[in-house]
N, C-alpha and C positions, 0 to 999 in steps of 0.2 A: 811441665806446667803448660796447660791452656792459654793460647795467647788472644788475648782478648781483639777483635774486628777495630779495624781503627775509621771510625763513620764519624762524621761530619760533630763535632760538641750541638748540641742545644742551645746552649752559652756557656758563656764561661764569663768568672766574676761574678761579683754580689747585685750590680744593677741589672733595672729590669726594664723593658717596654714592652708597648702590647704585642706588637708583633712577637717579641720573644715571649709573651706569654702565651698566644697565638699558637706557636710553632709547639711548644714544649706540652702544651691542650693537648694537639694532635700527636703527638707520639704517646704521651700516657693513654688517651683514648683507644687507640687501636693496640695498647697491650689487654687493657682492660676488658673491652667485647672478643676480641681474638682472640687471647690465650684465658684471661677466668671467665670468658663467656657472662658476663658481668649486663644487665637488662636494667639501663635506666632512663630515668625522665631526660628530657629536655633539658638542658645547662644552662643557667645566667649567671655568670660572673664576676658582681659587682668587688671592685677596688672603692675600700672605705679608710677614715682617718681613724686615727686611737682614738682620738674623740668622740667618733664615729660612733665604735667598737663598744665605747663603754655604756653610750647613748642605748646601743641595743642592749647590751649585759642589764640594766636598769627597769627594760621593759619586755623580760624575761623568753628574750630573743626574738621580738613579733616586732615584721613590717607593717606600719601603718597601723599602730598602738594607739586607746584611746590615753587621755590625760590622767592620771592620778597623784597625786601629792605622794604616795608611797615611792611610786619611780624615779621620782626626783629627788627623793630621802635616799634610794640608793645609789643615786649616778654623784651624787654627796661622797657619798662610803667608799666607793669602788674609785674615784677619783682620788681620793686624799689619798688612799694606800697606794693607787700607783705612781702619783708623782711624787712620794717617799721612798718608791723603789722596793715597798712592803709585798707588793705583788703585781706581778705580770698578768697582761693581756693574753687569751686567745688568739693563736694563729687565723684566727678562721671560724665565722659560722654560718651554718647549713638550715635552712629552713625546710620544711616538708611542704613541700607543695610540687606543683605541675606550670610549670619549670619548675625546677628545683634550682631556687637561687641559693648561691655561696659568697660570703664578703668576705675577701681577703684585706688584710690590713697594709695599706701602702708601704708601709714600714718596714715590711719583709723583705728580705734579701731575695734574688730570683730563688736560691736553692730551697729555700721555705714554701714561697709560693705555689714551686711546683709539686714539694713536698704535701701541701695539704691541699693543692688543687686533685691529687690522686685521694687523698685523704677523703673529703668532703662530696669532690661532685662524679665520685665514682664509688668509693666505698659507701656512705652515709646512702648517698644517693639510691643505689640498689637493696639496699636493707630497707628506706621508703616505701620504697615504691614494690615492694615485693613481700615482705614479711606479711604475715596475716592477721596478724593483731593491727596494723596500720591501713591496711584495705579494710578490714572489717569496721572499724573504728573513727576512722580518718577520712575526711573526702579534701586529698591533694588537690583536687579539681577548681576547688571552689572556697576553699579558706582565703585564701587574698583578695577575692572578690569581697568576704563576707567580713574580714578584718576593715576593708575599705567601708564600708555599710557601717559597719560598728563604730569605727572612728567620730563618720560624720555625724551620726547619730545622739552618740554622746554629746558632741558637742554642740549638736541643736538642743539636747535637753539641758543643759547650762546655759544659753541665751535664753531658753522660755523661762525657765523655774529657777534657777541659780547652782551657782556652782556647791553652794554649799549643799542642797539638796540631794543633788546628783552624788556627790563626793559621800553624803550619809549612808546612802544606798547600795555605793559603791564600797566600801567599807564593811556594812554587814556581810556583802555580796560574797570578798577576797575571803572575810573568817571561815567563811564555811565551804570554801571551795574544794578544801579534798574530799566532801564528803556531798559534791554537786557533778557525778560522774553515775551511770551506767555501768556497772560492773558487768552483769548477768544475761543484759539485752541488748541490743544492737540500737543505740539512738537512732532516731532520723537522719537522711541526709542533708546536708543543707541546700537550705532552696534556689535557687539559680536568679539571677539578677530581674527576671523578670517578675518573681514570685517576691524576691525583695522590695520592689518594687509598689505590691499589691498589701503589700505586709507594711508599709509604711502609710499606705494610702487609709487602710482600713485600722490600722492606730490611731493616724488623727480624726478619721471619725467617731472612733471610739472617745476622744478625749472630750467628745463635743457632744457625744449623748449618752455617755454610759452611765448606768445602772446599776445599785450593789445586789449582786448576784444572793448576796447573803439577805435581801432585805426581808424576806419572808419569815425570819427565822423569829421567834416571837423573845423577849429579853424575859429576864424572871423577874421583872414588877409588873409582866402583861398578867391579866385574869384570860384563860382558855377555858374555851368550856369544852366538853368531850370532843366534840365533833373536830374543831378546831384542832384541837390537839393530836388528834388520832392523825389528820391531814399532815399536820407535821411533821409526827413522826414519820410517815409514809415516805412525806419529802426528806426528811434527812435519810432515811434506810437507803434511799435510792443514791440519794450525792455518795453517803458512807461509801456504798458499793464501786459508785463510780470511781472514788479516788481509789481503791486496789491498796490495799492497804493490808500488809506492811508494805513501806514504801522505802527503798533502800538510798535515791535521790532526795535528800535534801532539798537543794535549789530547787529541781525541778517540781518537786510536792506545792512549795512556795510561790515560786510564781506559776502553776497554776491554779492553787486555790486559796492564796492567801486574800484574807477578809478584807483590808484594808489598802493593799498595793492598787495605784493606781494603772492604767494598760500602757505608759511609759516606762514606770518602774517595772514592770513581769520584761519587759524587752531588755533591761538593763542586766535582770538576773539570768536572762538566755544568752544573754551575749557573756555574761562572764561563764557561765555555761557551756559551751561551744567550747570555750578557751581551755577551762578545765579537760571537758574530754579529749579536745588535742592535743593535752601534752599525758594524758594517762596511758596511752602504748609507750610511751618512752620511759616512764616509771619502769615498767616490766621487763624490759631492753636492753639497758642500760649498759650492762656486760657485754651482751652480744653485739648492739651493734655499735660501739667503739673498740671492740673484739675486730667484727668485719671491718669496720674503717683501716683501723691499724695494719691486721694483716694484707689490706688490698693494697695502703701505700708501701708496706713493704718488700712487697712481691714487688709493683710496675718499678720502685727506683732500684729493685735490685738488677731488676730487666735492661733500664736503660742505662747501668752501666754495664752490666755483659756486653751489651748492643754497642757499648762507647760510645753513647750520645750523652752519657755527666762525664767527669773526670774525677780523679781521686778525692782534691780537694772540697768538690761538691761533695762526693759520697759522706765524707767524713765531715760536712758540717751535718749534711742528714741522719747521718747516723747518730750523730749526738743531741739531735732534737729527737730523734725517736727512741732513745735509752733515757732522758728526762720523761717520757710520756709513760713510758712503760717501768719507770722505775718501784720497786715494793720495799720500804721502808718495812725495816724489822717491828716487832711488836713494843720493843723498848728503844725503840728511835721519837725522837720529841718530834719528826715529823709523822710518824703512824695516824692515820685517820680512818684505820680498817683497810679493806682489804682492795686495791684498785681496781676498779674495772678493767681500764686499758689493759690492767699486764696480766689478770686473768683471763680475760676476754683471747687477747692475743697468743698468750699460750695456749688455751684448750685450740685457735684453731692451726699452730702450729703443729699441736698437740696432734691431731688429726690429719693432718699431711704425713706424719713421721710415724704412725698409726699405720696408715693406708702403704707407705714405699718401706718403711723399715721397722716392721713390726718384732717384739720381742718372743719369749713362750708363753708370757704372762698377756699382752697384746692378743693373742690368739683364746688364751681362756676367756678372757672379758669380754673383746670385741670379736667376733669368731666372722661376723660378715663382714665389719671392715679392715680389719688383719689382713696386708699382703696383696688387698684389691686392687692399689696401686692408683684407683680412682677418686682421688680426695675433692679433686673439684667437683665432681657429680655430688659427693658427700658434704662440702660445705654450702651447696650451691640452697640444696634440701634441708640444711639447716637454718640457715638464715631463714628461710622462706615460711619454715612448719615450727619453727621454735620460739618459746621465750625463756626467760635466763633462767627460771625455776626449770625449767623441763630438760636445756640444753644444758647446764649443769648436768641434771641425776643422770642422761644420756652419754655424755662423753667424759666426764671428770675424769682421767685413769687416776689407779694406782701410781702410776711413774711421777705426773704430775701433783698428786696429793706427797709423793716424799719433793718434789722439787721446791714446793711453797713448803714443806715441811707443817704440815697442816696437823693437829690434830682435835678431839672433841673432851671440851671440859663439859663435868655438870656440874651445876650452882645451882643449888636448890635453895631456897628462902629462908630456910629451918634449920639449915645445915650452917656451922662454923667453920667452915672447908668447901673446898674445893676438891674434885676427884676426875681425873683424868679418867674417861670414861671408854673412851676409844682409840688404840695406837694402829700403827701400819702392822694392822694383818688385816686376813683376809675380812673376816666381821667386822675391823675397824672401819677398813676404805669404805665399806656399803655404808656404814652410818655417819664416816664421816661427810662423805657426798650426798648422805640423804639430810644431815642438818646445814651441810652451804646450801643445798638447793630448795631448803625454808627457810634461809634467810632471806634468798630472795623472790618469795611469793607475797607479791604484793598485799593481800586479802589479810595477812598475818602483821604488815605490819602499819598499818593505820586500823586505826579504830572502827569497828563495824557497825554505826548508828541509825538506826529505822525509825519513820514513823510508823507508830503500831498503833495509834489511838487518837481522835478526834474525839470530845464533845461537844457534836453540836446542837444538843437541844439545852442546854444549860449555860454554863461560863464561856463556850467556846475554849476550852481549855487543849492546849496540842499538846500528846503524849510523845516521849522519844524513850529509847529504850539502846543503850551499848554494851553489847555481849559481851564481855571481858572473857578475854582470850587469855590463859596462860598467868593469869594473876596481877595482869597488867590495867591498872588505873589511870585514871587522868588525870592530869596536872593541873588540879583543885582552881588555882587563879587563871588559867587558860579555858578552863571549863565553864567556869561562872564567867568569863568576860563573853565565850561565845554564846551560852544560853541569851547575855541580855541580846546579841545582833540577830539570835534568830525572834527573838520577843519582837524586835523590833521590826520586822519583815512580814511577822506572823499579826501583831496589834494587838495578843492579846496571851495570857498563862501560858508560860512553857515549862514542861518539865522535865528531867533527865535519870532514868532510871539503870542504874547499875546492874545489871543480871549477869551470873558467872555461866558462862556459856556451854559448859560440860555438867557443871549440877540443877543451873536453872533457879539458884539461890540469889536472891535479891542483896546486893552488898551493898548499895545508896540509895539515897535520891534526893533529888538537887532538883529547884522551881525560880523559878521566876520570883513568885511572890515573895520567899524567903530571902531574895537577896535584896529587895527593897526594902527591909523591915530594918 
C-alpha cells in the first residue's frame, strides 16, 4: 500500500476563515492550471447569507437585477420550502462574467467551501471563459457593466412613468422571452459604458422629440388617389425589406419595429433581451459544463488528499456531497426527474479518461483515436472548448456507459396502443440509442420554432407569426392565447398564430388576436 506524503492539513474541522479560505484557493489553484492545465478568468469570491442565496435563486442568478413583482413571487416560494426543510439551498453560485464571481454560502462547513470553491471558480469558470458557444454568444467582458445600466434604468423608468407601466411591459417582455434569442446569428456585442452612456443620452432626446415612424402609413378610412398609393406602397416594399423577414427574434422584431412602443419601452425589451441571450449557451450546456465542474472538483480534492493537505474525515464529508450531486434516481424512484446532468455529465468525462488509460477491445472499435492515447486531458480539454451537449453526447457516449445507465430507446408513436422497445445494447442499438439522448438535448428541438413571416402594412397593420410544429407537438392552447394577447400588446395591434406542420407544410391552426376578444 502507497503511503500517502504527510504535508501540512489545509484545515481541519468544519470552521472557516478567510485566511483558511486563502490558503485552501491556493492549493486548489495550482492543481487546477498545473496538472488539468485548466485557462480561467480572474476569481472573486463573494461569502453570502441563505438569505443571500435565495435573494439571487429569485432573480435568476444576476447581480445587480432590475425589480419585478415575479422575483419576489419567487424568493416567496423558495423561501417557505426551505425554512420547511422541503428543500435545500445551493452550495454555491457562479456567474459568467470577467471576473468571474462565485457566492459561497457562509453556512458551509470549510470542507464544502473548498469543495465548490474547485467546483465553481475553476471548473464552471474554464467552461466560461472558453467553450465556444459562450465567446460566440456571451460578452463576459461587459454583462455587469450592462446588468448595472439595466438596473438603473429600470428604475428611472418607474419614477418617470410608474411602476405599473414598467411592470406591464415588463411582463409581456418575460412571456416571450424564449423566443427573444438569436439562434442562427451572432447578436451584437454589448456596448461599452461609454456607448451606454450615448445610448441614454440619445433616449431622452428621443422622448422629447420623437416621431411615429409609422405616420405616413395611410389608415383605411383615408381616400388615396393612385399616386399617393403607388408612393406607399413604395414605402412599405422598402420598411417590408428592411425588417428581413422571416424573423426568428421575437423581441428583437418588436422592439425595433413595433408601431406603438415608445423609445423607453424598445430599451426595456433589449434589456430583457440581453438577458435572454446570456443565459441561451447555458441551455445547450447544461450536461457538459456541470460534467466539467464535477469532474474538475473531483480530480483537485482527490489531489489534495493524495498530497495530505485534507484528511479522511474532510474527504468523507466531500465525498458524500459529491454522491448527492451526482446521484441517478431509477426511472420508478418518486424522486426520477429524468435524466441528471451532473451524473451524465460526469461519467462521459470520467468516461473519457478510462477511454484514454484503460481502454477495452470494444474502446478501440469505437473510439480508435482515443483508445490507449493515454492523453485525456488534451481530449477533455478540446471538448469542453468545441462542444455542446448535443454534439458531446453523439461524440463520446460509449457503449460501456449506455449499459452503466442501462439506457435503452422506446417508441411511442400517437396511434399506437403500445409501446415498443426499439433499440437494445447491440451494436445498432447504442448508435441510435446515443443518437436519440443527443436529440434530446438539441436545443432547436425542444422549444418551439415561432417566426415572424408577415406584416401588413398597407391595411390593419395586422403581424403574422407562424410555429412549425415539429414532431406533432402543439401548444398548450391557454399558454398560447395568454402570450398571443402580451405580443398584441407590444405589437398595438392584430396578432396571429399560425400552426404549420413543419415536415408536410400542412396548416393544423390558427389562433388571432381578434378571436380571443370576441
Amino acid at each position: 500500500m502507497t503511503k500517502r506524503p504527510t504535508s501540512p492539513l489545509l484545515f481541519s474541522g468544519s470552521d472557516w476563515n478567510f485566511a483558511t479560505l486563502s490558503r485552501t484557493y491556493d492549493a486548489i489553484e495550482a492543481i487546477a492550471l498545473e496538472e488539468l492545465g485548466l485557462d480561467v478568468y480572474p476569481n472573486q469570491i463573494e461569502i453570502i447569507s441563505s438569505e443571500q442565496m435565495l435573494d439571487a435563486y429569485s432573480s435568476v442568478g444576476m447581480p445587480l437585477m432590475y425589480q419585478h413583482w415575479s422575483f419576489g413571487k419567487r424568493f416567496v416560494f423558495e423561501d417557505h420550502l426551505y425554512r420547511k426543510g422541503l428543500r435545500g439551498l445551493a452550495y454555491e453560485l457562479v456567474i459568467n462574467s470577467n471576473p468571474c464571481i462565485s457566492y459561497l454560502m457562509e453556512e458551509n462547513t470549510m470542507a464544502i467551501q473548498a469543495l465548490v470553491t474547485a467546483h465553481a471558480a475553476f471548473g464552471h469558470n474554464h467552461f466560461f471563459k472558453n467553450n465556444y458557444l459562450f465567446r460566440q454568444w456571451t460578452d463576459a467582458n461587459a454583462i455587469l457593466g450592462y446588468m448595472e445600466f439595466a438596473k438603473k434604468y429600470v428604475t428611472k423608468c418607474e419614477e418617470r412613468h410608474g411602476t405599473a407601466a414598467v411592470e406591464e411591459i415588463l411582463d409581456s417582455a418575460h412571456a416571450i422571452m424564449d423566443q427573444g434569442v438569436f439562434r442562427y446569428r451572432r447578436p451584437p456585442r454589448l456596448s461599452s459604458e461609454k456607448e451606454r452612456e450615448r445610448a441614454r443620452e440619445r433616449l431622452e432626446y428621443e422622448e422629447q422629440t420623437y416621431n411615429d415612424l409609422w405616420r405616413t402609413l395611410p389608415s383605411s378610412a383615408d381616400s388615396i388617389d393612385g399616386e399617393n398609393l403607388s408612393k406607399a406602397e413604395r414605402e412599405a416594399a422598402e420598411r417590408k425589406k428592411a425588417l428581413n423577414l422571416p424573423e426568428e427574434n421575437l423581441l428583437y422584431f418588436l422592439e425595433k419595429n413595433s408601431l406603438i412602443l415608445e423609445p423607453w419601452q424598445r430599451e426595456i425589451l433589449r434589456i430583457v433581451r440581453v438577458i435572454a441571450q446570456y443565459f441561451y449557451p447555458q441551455r445547450q450546456t447544461k450536461v457538459m459544463n456541470e460534467g466539467c465542474a464535477t469532474f474538475v472538483h473531483y480530480f483537485i480534492m482527490n489531489r489534495l488528499y493524495d498530497q495530505g493537505k485534507i484528511n479522511e474525515g474532510t474527504m468523507l464529508e466531500i465525498l458524500q456531497s459529491h454522491s448527492n450531486v451526482v446521484f441517478q434516481p431509477d426511472f420508478d424512484d418518486p424522486r426520477f426527474s429524468g435524466i441528471n446532468p451532473y451524473a451524465l455529465g460526469f461519467a462521459l468525462m470520467q468516461d473519457i479518461e478510462r477511454i484514454a488509460t484503460e481502454p477495452t477491445a470494444e474502446d478501440r472499435d469505437w473510439f480508435p483515436d482515443l483508445a490507449g492515447s493515454g492523453d485525456w486531458r488534451a481530449t477533455l480539454i478540446d471538448a469542453w472548448a468545441n462542444h455542446r451537449d448535443e454534439s458531446f453526447v453523439l461524440q463520446y457516449l460509449s457503449p460501456a456507459l449506455i449499459r452503466k445507465f442501462r439506457l435503452f430507446l422506446l417508441s411511442d408513436r400517437a396511434g399506437d396502443n403500445f409501446c415498443e422497445v426499439a433499440s437494445i445494447h447491440n451494436e445498432r442499438g447504442y448508435e441510435a440509442i446515443r443518437a436519440a439522448l443527443a436529440r434530446n438535448y438539441e436545443t432547436g428541438a425542444n422549444l418551439p420554432d415561432i417566426q415572424v413571416v408577415d406584416v401588413d402594412l398597407l391595411g390593419n397593420r395586422h403581424l403574422r407569426l407562424a410555429h412549425y410544429i415539429k414532431n406533432g407537438i402543439l401548444l398548450e392552447e391557454e399558454n398560447r392565447d395568454a402570450t398571443l394577447r402580451h405580443v398584441r400588446r407590444l405589437w398595438g395591434y392584430d396578432v396571429s398564430l399560425c400552426g404549420i406542420d413543419a415536415s408536410t407544410g400542412e396548416t393544423r391552426y390558427e389562433r388571432s388576436t381578434a378571436q380571443l376578444s370576441q
